[in-house]
N, C-alpha and C positions, 0 to 999 in steps of 0.2 A: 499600520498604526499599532502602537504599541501601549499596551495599559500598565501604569503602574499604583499598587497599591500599599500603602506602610503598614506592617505588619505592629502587633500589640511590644515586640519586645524591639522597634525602632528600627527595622532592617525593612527592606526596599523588597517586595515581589514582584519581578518585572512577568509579564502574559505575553508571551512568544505569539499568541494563536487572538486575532480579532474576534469578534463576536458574532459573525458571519463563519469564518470558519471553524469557528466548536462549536456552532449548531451543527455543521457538515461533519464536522466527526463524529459527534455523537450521533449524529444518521446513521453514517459509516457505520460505527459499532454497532449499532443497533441491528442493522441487515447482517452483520458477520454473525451476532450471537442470536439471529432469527427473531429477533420480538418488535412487539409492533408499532408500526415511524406514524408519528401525527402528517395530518395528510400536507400540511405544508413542505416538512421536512421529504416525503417522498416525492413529490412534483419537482423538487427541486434537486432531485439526485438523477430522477429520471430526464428531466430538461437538457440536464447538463454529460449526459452519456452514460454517468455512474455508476448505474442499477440499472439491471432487465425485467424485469417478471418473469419469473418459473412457473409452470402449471402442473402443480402437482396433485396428486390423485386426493389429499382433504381441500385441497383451494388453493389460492393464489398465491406463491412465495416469490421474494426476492432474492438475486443473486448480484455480489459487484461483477461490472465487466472490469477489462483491461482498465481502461482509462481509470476506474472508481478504484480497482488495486492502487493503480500510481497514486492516486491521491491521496489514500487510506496511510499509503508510506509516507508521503510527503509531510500531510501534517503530524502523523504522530512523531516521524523525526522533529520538523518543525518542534515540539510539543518535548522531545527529549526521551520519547517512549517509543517500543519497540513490540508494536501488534503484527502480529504476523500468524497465517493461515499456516496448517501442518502440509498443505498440500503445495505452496509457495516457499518451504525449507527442502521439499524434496529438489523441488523445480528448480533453486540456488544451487544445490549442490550437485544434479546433473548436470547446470549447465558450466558450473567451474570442470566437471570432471572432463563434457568433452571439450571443453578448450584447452586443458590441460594433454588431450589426445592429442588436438591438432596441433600443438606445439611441438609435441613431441614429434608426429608425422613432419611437419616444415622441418623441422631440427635436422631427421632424417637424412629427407630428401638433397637437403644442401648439402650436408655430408656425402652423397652418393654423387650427384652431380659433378662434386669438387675431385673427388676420386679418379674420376673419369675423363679428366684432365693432362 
């Protein structure tokens, strides 16, 4: 579902993101920059896979899992924004470099095979 709203100079604001999932992102953000989720918003990250509990040595922190990354991308794509962890730019660009290896290994290999012909 999609909300629209007219803005004061006659132009149209269309909302990409329901009212259900930008409470879930603003969860989302909230665990990425560590401050603290109303306890709604947390049952409902945890419910759903999102978030783990950490125990850390002042008290209880949260972490997204796997599934809560994906979602974190999905709607802020959704959203037209581009939140992303520094530690999920290294993880992109490892994993372009070794596919970028193993292409080159296949590449290779069929060259060498073909040779051998």
């Amino acid at each position: 579902m999609k909300y629209e709203y007219e803005l004061i100079d006659g132009s149209i604001l269309k909302m990409a993101l329901s009212k259900r999932q930008s409470k879930r992102l603003g969860a989302i953000i909230s665990v990425v920059f560590e401050e603290s989720l109303p306890q709604e918003a947390e049952k409902d990250l945890k419910v759903n896979g999102f978030m783990e509990t950490t125990n850390q040595a002042i008290g209880y922190g949260f972490k997204l899992t796997d599934k809560g990354l994906d979602e974190k991308n999905r709607l802020s794509t959704l959203c037209g924004i581009n939140i992303k962890y520094q530690s999920e730019e290294k993880y992109v660009k490892k994993t372009k470099e070794t596919e970028k290896a193993n292409e080159t290994e296949a590449t290779q290999e069929v060259v060498i095979g073909a040779s051998e012909i």
